[in-house]
N, C-alpha and C positions, 0 to 999 in steps of 0.2 A: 387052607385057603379055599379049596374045591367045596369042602363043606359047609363053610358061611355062605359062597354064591349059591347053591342047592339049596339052604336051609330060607336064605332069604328069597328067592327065587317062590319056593312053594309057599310062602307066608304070601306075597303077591300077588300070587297065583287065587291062591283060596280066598283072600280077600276081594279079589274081583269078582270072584263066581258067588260068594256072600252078596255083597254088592246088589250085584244084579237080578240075584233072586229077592233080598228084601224092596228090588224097586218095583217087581209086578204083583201090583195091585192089586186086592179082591172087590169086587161088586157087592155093596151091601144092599139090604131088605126095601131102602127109599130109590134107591135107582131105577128111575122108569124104563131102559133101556134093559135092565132084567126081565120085563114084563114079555116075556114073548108070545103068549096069547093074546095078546092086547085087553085083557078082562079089570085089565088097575088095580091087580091085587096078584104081584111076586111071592109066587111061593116060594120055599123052599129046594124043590126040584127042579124049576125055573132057575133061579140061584144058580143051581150048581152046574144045566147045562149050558146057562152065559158065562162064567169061567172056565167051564172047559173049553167052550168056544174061542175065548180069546186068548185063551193060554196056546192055541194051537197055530192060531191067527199070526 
């Protein structure tokens, strides 16, 4: 019995933490709020320092 509460318990578990990594979002290439030079043209390196930014956020 201990073993179905444990076994269901970390199905639960891992599905929550799934979850909530599939819910944060990435920032794609049309997002102007990537733009953080303000120049109207999101690089690539732009890109990727607006998700690290909000992933830390």
């Amino acid at each position: 019995m201990k073993r179905y509460l444990l076994s269901g318990l970390t199905i639960v578990l891992s599905t929550l933490a799934i979850a909530s990594a599939a819910n944060a979002g990435q920032t794609n290439l049309n997002d102007p709020a990537a733009d953080l030079n303000g120049d109207g043209v999101v690089t690539i390196g732009e890109l990727v320092m607006h998700n690290r930014d909000q992933r830390q956020s």
